[in-house]
C-alpha positions in Angstrom: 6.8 87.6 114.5 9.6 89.4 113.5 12.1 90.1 116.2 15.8 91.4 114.0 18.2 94.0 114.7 19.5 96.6 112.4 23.4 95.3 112.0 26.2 96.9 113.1 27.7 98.3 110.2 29.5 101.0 111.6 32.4 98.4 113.0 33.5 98.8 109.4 35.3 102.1 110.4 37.1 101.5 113.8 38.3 98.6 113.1 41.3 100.2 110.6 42.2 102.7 113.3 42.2 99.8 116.3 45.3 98.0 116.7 45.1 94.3 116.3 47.6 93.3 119.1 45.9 95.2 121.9 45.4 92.9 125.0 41.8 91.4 125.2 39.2 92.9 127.8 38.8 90.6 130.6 35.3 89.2 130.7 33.0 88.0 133.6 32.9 84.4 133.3 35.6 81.6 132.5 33.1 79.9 130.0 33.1 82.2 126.9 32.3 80.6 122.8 33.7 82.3 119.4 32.2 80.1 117.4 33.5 80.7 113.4 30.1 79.3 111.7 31.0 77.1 109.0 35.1 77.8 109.2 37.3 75.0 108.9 40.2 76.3 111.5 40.9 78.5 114.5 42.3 82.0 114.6 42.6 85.1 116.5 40.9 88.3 115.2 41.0 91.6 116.3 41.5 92.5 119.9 43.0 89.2 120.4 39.4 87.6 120.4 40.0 83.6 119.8 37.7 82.2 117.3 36.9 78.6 117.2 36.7 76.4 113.9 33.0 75.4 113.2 32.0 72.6 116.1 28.7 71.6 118.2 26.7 71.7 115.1 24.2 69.0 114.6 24.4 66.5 111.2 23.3 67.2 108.0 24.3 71.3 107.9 26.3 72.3 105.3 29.5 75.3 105.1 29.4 77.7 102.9 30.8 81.3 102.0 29.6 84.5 101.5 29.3 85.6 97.5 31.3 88.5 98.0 33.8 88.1 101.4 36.2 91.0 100.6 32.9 93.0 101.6 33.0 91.4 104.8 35.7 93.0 107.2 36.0 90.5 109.6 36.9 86.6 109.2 34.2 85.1 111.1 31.3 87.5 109.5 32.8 85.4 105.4 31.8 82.1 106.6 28.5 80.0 107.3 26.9 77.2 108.0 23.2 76.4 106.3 20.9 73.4 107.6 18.8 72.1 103.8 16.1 70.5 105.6 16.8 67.6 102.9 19.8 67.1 104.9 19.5 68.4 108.3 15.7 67.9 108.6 13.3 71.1 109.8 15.4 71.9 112.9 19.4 72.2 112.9 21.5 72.7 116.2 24.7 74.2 118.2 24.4 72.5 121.1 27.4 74.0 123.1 28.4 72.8 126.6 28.2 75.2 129.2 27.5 75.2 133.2 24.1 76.2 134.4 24.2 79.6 134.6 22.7 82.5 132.5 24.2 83.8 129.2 24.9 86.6 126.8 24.4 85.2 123.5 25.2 87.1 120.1 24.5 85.5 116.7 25.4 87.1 113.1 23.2 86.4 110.3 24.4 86.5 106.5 23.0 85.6 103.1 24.9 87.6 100.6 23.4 85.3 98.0 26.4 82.1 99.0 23.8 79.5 97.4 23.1 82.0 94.0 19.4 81.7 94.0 19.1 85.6 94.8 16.5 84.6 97.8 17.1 84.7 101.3 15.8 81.7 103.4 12.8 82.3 105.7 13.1 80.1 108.9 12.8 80.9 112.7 15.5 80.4 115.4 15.5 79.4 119.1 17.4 79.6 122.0 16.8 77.2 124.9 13.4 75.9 123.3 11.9 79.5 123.2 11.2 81.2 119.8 13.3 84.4 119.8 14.1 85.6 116.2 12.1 84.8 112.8 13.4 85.4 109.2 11.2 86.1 106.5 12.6 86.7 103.0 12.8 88.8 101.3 15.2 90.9 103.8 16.0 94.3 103.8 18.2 94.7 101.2 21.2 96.2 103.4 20.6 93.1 105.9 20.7 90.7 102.8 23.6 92.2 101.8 25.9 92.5 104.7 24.7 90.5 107.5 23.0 91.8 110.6 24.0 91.1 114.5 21.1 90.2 117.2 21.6 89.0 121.1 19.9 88.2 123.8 20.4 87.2 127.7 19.3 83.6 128.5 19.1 81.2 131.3 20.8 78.0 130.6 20.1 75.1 133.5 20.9 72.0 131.8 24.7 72.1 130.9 24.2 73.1 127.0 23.2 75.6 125.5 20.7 75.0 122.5 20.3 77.6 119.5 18.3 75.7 117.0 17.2 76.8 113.3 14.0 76.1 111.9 12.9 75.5 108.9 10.2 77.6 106.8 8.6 75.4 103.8 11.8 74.3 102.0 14.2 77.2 102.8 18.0 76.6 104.6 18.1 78.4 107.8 21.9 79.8 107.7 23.9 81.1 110.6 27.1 83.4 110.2 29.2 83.5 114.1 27.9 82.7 117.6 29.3 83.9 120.5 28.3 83.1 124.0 29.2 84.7 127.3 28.2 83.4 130.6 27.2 86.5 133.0 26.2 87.1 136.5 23.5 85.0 137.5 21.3 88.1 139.0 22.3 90.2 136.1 19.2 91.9 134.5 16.4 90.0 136.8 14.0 88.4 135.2 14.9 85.4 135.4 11.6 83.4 133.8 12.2 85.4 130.5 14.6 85.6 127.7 15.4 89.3 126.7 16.0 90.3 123.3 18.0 93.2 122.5 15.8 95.7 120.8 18.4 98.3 120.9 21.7 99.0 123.0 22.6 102.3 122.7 25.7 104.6 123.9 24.4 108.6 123.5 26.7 110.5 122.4 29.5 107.9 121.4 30.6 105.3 119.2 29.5 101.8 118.7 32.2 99.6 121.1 32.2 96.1 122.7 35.0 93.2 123.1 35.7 92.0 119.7 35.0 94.9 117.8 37.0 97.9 119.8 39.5 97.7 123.0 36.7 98.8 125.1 35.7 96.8 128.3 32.7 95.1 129.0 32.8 91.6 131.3 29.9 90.4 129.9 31.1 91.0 126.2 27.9 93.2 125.2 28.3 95.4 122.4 27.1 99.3 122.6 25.5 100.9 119.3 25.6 104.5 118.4 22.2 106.1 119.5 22.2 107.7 115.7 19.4 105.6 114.2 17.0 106.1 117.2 17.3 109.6 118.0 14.9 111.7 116.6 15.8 115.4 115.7 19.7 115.0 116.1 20.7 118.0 115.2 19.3 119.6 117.7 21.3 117.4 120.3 25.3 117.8 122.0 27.6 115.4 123.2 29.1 116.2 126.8 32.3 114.1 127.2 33.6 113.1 130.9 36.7 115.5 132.1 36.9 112.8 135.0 36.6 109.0 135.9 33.0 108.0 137.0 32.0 106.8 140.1 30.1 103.7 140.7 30.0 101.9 137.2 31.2 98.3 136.1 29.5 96.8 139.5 27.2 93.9 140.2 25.6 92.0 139.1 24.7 94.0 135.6 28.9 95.6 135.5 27.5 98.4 133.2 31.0 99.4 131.6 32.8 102.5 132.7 32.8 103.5 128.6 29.2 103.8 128.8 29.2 107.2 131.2 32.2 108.5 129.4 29.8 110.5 126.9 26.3 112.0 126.9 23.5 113.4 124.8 21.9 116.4 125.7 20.0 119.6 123.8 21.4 122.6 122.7 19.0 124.4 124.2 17.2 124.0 128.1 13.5 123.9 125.8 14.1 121.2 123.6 13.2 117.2 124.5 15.5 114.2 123.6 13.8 111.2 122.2 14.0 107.8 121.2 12.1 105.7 118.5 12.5 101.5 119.0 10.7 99.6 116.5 8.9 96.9 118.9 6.3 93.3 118.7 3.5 94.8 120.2 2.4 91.1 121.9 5.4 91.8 123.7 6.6 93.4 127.1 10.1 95.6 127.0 12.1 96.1 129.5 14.3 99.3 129.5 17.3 100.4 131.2 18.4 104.1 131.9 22.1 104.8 132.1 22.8 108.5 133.7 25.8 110.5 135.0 26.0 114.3 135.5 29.1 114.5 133.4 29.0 118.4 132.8 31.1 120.4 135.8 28.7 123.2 135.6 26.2 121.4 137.5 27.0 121.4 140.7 23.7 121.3 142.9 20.6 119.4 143.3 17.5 121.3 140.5 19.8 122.4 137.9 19.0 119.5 135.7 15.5 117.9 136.2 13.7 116.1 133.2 10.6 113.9 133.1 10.5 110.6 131.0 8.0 109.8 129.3 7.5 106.1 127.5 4.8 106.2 125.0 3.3 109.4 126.3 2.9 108.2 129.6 5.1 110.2 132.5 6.9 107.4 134.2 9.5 109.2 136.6 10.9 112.8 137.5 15.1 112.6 136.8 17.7 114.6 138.8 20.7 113.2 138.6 23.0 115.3 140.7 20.3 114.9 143.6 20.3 110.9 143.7 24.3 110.5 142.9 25.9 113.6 142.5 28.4 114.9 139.7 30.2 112.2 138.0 28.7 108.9 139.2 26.8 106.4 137.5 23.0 106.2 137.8 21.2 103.3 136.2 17.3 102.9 136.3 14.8 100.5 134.8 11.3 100.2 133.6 9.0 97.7 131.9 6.8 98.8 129.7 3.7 96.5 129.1 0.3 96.2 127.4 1.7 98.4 124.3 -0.5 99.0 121.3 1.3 100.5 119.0 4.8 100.8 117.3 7.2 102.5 117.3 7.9 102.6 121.0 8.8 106.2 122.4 11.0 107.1 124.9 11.3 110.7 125.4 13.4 113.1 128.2 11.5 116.4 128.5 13.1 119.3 130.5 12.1 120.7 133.8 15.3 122.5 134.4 18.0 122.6 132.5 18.6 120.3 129.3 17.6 116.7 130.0 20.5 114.1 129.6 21.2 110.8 128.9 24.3 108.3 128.7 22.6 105.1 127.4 19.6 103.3 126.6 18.8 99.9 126.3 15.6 98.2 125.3 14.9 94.3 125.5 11.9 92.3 124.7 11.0 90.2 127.3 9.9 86.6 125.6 8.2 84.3 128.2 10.3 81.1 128.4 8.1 78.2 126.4 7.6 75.5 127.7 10.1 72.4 128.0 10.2 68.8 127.3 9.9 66.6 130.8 14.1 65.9 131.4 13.2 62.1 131.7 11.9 62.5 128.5 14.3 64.1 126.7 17.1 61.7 127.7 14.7 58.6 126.6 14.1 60.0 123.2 18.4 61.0 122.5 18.7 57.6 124.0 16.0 56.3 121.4 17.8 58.3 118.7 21.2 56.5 118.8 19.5 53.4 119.5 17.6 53.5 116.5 19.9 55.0 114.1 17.9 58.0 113.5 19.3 59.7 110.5 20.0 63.7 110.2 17.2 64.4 107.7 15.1 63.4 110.5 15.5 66.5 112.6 16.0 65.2 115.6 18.1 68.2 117.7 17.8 69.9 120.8 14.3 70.1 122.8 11.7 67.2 121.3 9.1 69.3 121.8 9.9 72.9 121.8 9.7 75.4 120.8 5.8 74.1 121.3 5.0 76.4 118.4 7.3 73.7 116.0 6.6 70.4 115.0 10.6 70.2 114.6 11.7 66.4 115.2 10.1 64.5 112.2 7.8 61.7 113.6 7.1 63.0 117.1 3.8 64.6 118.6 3.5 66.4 122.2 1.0 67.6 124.3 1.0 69.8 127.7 1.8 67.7 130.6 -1.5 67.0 132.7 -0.5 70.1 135.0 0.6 72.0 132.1 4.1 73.1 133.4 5.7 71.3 131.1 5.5 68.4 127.4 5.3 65.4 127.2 5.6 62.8 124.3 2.4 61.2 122.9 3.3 59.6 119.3 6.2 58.3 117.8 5.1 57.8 114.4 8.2 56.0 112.8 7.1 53.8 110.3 9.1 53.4 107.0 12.1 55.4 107.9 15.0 52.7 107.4 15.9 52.3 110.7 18.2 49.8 111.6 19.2 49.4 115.5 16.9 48.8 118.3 14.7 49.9 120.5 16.6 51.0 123.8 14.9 50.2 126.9 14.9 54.1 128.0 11.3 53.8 126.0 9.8 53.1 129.3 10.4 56.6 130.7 7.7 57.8 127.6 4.9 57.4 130.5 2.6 59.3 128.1 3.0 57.7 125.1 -0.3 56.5 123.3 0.9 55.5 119.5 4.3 53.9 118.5 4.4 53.0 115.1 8.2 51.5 114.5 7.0 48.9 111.4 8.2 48.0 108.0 11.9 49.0 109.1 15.1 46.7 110.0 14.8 46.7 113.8 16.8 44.2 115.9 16.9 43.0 119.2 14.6 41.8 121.6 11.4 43.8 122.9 12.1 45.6 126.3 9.7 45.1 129.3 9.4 48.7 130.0 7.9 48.8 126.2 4.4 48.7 127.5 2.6 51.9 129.6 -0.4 52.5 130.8 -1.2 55.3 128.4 0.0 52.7 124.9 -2.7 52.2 123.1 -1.7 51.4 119.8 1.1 50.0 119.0 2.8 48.5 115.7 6.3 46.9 115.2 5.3 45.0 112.2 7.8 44.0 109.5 11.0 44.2 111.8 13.5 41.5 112.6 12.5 41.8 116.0 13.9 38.3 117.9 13.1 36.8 121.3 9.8 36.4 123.7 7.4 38.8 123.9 7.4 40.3 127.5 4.8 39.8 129.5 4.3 43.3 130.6 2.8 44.0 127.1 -0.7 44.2 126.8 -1.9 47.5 129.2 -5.5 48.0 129.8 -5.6 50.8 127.6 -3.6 49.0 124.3 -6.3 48.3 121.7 -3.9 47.6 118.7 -1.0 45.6 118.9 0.6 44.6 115.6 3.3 42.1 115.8 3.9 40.5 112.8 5.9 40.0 110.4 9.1 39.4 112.9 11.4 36.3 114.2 9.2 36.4 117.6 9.2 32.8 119.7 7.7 31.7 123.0 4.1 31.8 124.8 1.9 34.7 123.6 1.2 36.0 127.0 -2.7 36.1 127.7 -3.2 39.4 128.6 -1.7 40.2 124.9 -4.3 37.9 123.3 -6.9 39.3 125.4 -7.1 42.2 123.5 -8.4 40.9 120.4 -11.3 38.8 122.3 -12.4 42.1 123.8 -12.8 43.9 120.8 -9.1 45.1 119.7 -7.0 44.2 116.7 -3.6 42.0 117.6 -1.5 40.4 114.4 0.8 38.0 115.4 1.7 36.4 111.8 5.0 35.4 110.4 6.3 34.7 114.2 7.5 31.2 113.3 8.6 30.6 116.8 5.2 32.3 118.5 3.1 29.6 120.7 0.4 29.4 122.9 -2.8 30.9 120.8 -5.8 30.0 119.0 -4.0 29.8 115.8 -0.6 29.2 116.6 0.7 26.2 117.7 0.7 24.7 121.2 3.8 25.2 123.4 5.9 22.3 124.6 5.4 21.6 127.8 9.2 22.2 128.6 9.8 25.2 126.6 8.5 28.6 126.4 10.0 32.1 124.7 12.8 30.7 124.4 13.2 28.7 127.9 11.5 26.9 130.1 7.7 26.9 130.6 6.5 27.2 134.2 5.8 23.3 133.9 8.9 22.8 132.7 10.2 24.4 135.6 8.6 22.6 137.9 8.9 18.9 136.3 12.8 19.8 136.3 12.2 21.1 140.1 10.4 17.7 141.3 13.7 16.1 139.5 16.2 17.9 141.5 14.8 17.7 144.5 14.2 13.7 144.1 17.9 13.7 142.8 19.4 15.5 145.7 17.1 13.3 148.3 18.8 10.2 147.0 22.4 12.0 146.9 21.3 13.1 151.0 20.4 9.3 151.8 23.3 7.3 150.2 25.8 10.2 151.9 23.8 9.6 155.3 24.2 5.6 154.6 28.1 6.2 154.1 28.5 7.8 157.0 26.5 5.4 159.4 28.3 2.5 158.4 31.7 4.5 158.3 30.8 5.2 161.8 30.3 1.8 163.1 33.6 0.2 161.6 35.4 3.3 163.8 33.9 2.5 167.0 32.5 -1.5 167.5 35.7 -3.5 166.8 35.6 -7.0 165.4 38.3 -9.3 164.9 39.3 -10.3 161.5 38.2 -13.3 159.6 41.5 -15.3 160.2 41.1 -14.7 163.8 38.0 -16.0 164.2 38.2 -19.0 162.4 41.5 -20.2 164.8 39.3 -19.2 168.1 36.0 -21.5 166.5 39.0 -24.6 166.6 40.3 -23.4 169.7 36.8 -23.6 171.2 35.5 -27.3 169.9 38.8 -29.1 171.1 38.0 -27.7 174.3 34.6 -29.1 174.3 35.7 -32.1 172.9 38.6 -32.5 175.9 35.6 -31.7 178.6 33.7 -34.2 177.1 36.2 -37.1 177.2 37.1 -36.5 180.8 33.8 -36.5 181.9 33.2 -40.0 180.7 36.4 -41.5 181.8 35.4 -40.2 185.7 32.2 -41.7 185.0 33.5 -45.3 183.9 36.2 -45.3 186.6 33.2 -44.4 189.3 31.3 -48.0 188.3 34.7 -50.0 187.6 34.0 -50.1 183.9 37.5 -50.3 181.6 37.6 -47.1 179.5 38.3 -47.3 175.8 41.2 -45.0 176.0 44.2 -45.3 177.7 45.6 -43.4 180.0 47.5 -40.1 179.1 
C-alpha cells in the first residue's frame, strides 16, 4: 500500500519574496508541535513559526543530516532522525503529549542519501496504531532527492499522540519535521477514520499555509497549487475576488478566507475542468468542494450551472449564485466508495456558463485499526521499565498495532473475544538480558497463555497476580528469582511450569505440583530453599516460604493464648487480694500480741477470785493473802 504525496516544492519560490518577521497566523487550538526531527536546538523560521529541538522520540534513533542541506531552503526540512532497527528495534516513536481531541498532523520525509548507501529505506509509518503511509525504495527520484510533505487528520483520545516508524527487512525508517495541530473536534466528520490528504488544492492560486507563507489558516493546513492535477490547463483562467467573501473561516472545518480569493474556470462556456488524483483503490475518499461566484458578471440564479461528475458518475447539479449568491463561500462534500480503478476523476462540465471551482480537496479515508485493551497497554509499559527492556527491543507506542505489524520484539496478540479490540497472548522473552523484575501490573494480561522470561537476570519475588486463568505455559527458569512461590500459581489451564534454576524457598503449593501428577511438565530444581514435594525435602513444621507454616502458626497460637491466660489469672489474683487488704481491716502483729496478754491475765484474775469466794463460803484459809 502506497499512500505518499507529491512534495511541495514550489515553497522554494515564495519563501525569498515573504518577509521573515511577519506576525504568525493565529491557529485554532492552544496545543500546536514544530518538531525539528533530529535538530539539536530551538529556532524560529519563517513567519515566526517556533520550531522545537528534536524531543518525544523513543531510544535507539539516531540524528542525522541531509547530504546536500544548502538544497534544502528551510532549517527543519536539513535535519533528521533515523530509527536502525539494530538500535531502535522494528518500530521507532514520537510520542507527543497532547489532550484528547482530534488533530492535523504534517510529516516531511527526506533521504537525500545522509547514510551514503545511495538507497532509500523502505519501512511503513503509523499514526495512532493505524497504518497510514508506506515507503518503498527505490523513490521517485525528485522525492529521494528533496523530501516530500504528507498529512493527515486524526483523532487522538488518550493524551499522546503516537507516529510510529516501522521497519521493512533491515532498512532505517527516517523522519524529516513533524508538526501537529489540534483542530475542531467536529471538523471534517468522520470521526471513526483517519483521512489522508490525497491532494489539497487552491484553483487558480499559489501553494500557501502557516509556515510557508503569511496566509491564515487556524488549523495550520497547507493549500497546493491545482497545477499537477488539472488536466488541459491551458484551456483554463483564473478569476481573482474584487471583494471580501462572505461566509468562509467558520465552524467547525474554518475553510480560510485565502481559499475563495481565486478561481479556476474555462475560457470558453463549452469546455470541462477536471481533476486527476492518483488513489489506493481498497480505499474510500472523501472529497470536499470549495465554491464562490467570484466574477461580478454573474448576477442571477442559471448563469453558471455545471454538473460534477466523479469517475463518470453525475453526482450533483452546481449553481452557485442560486444556493449563496455572489461572493460567498460554498463548500460541499462527497465520498466516493467502491472505486476500481485509478486515477480518480473529478470533472465540472458546463450547463450554463463556464463551470468554476475555488478548491478541491481529496482524503483517503483509512478505517481506524484496531487498538490494544488500555489495561493492557499500561501492564506491558509498566512490564517494560520493570524489566529493563532495552531499545533494540521495539517496544514503542501501541503493543499490538498497527495489527498488520509484529512491531514489539517478543510479543503476540490476538482479537479480543468480541473482536473490538487486542489483547496480549505470548510474551516470549527468553534470553534477552534482562535484569529487573517482574512488576505486578502482569496480572492485568487476563489473556495471556505463554510467558517465557528464563535464562535472564530477573530479581525479586513472584507476584500473586502472576497466575491467570488463560496461563498455560509458563517458564522463569534460570533467573535469580527469590522468595515463596505464591499460591495462586498453578490455574486450571497451566500445563508447564518451569521453575528452576532460581533462589526459590518455602512449601511448593499443591495445586502447583498437581500439574505434573495430571499429566503436565513442572521443574522445580536448583530451588535450594523449595520444600514440601516428592523430591524435595520436607518442610519444618514451623517454617514455610519463608515464615511460618500454618502449624507453626497455630502451635505459636495455643502458646499465646496459654501465655495470656496465665498473665489474666495472676492479674485477677493481684487484684482480689489487693482488694481485701482495702476493705476487711486487721490489726497489726504488735497489736495483737499485747491484746492475747491482756486477755490470759484476765482469765487468770477470774479464776483466782472465783476460788477464794469458794474457800471463804466453807471456812477454808486461802493460800493467798488478801489484796
Amino acid at each position: 500500500m502506497e499512500r505518499r504525496l507529491l512534495p511541495c516544492l514550489l515553497v522554494l519560490f515564495f519563501l525569498s519574496a515573504a518577509a521573515v518577521g511577519s506576525p504568525a497566523a493565529p491557529l485554532y487550538g492552544e496545543v500546536s508541535y514544530a518538531i525539528d526531527c533530529g535538530g539539536t536546538e530551538d529556532f524560529d523560521g519563517p513567519f515566526n513559526r517556533r520550531w522545537t529541538a528534536d524531543s518525544f522520540y523513543s531510544g535507539g534513533g539516531i540524528p542525522g543530516t541531509v547530504a546536500e542541506p544548502q538544497n534544502f531552503p528551510l532549517r527543519q526540512e536539513r535535519t533528521l532522525r533515523a530509527f536502525p532497527p539494530s538500535s531502535a528495534g522494528k518500530k521507532g516513536c514520537y510520542g507527543v503529549p497532547v489532550p484528547p481531541g482530534r488533530y492535523y498532523i504534517r510529516i516531511f520525509t527526506a533521504y537525500d542519501n545522509y547514510d551514503s548507501k545511495l538507497r532509500p529505506p523502505s519501512f511503513d509509518v503509523s499514526v495512532e496504531g493505524t497504518l497510514v503511509f508506506s515507503w518503498r525504495s527505490p523513490w521517485p527520484g525528485k522525492i529521494a532527492r528533496d523530501g516530500a510533505y504528507s498529512d493527515l487528520f486524526a483523532a487522538v483520545t488518550d493524551g499522546q499522540a503516537d507516529v510510529c516508524f516501522y521497519s521493512i527487512a533491515t532498512d532505517a525508517p527516517v523522519i524529516g519535521s513533524l508538526e501537529i495541530f489540534q483542530i475542531d473536534w467536529l471538523a471534517y466528520g468522520a470521526a471513526d477514520h483517519i483521512l489522508v490528504n490525497y491532494g489539497r488544492l487552491t484553483a487558480g492560486g499559489r501553494l500557501f499555509g502557516p509556515g510557508f507563507t503569511n496566509d491564515t489558516d487556524q488549523f495550520g493546513r497547507v493549500w497546493q497549487s491545482d497545477q499537477g492535477f488539472l488536466m488541459d490547463s491551458a484551456k483554463s483562467k483564473v478569476l481573482t475576488a474584487s471583494r471580501p467573501i462572505l461566509g468562509a473561516n467558520q465552524r467547525p472545518n474554518f475553510f480560510p478566507t485565502h481559499l475563495y480569493q481565486t478561481a479556476i474556470t474555462t475560457a470558453s462556456g463549452v469546455s470541462a475542468l477536471e481533476y486527476l488524483f492518483q488513489v489506493d483503490t481498497r480505499l474510500d475518499y472523501m472529497l470536499w468542494f470549495h465554491f464562490a461566484e467570484i466574477d461580478p458578471a454573474v448576477t442571477a440564479p442559471g448563469k453558471r450551472v455545471f454538473d460534477i461528475y466523479v469517475n463518470k458518475d453525475k453526482v450533483t447539479r452546481m449553481d452557485i449564485f442560486k444556493q449563496v449568491g455572489g461572493f460567498a463561500a460554498l463548500k460541499w462534500q462527497y465520498v466516493a466508495r467502491n472505486l476500481t480503478s485509478t486515477p480518480l476523476s473529478v470533472k465540472l462540465v458546463p450547463i450554463s456558463g463556464a463551470p468554476l471551482i475555488s478548491g478541491l480537496e481529496n482524503y483517503a479515508m483509512v478505517p481506524l485499526d484496531l487498538a490494544t485493551v488500555p489495561s493492557q497497554v499500561a501492564a506491558m509499559n509498566a512490564l517494560k521499565q520493570s524489566l529493563r527492556v532495552p531499545d533494540r527491543m521495539g517496544w514503542n507506542g501501541d503493543p499490538c498495532a498497527p495489527s498488520a505489524w509484529d512491531a514489539w520484539e517478543g510479543v503476540t496478540c490476538q482479537r479480543s473475544d468480541d473482536k473490538r479490540a487486542l489483547v496480549i497472548t505470548q510474551l516470549d522473552l527468553g534470553s534477552q538480558g534482562l535484569k529487573g523484575y517482574i512488576s505486578d501490573q502482569i496480572s492485568q494480561l487476563s489473556n495471556l497463555v505463554y510467558l517465557n522470561l528464563s535464562s535472564n537476570f530477573l530479581e525479586g519475588t513472584l507476584p500473586a497476580g502472576l497466575s491467570q486463568r488463560s496461563l498455560m505455559k509458563l517458564d522463569l527458569s534460570g533467573n535469580l528469582l527469590s522468595g515463596g512461590i505464591p499460591d495462586t500459581l498453578g490455574s486450571s489451564s497451566l500445563v508447564l511450569a518451569l521453575l528452576n534454576g532460581n533462589r526459590l524457598e518455602g512449601q511448593v503449593p499443591e495445586k502447583l505440583y498437581s500439574i505434573g501428577v495430571h499429566g503436565g511438565a513442572i521443574d522445580l530444581s536448583g530451588n535450594k530453599g523449595l520444600c514440601g514435594v516428592p523430591s524435595l525435602p520436607a518442610c519444618p513444621f514451623f517454617w514455610n516460604k519463608g515464615g511460618l507454616s500454618t502449624g507453626g502458626k497455630i502451635a505459636v497460637g495455643v502458646a499465646a493464648a496459654v501465655v495470656l491466660a496465665a498473665l489474666l489469672l495472676a492479674v485477677y489474683l493481684f487484684c482480689v487480694r489487693k482488694g481485701r487488704h482495702e476493705y476487711d481491716f486487721a490489726p497489726s502483729q504488735d497489736l495483737m500480741s499485747i491484746a492475747a496478754k491482756r486477755n490470759r491475765y484476765q482469765r487468770q484474775k477470774s479464776l483466782m477470785l472465783l476460788e477464794m469466794e469458794t474457800q471463804s463460803a466453807n471456812g477454808t484459809p486461802g493460800t493467798m493473802n488478801p489484796l
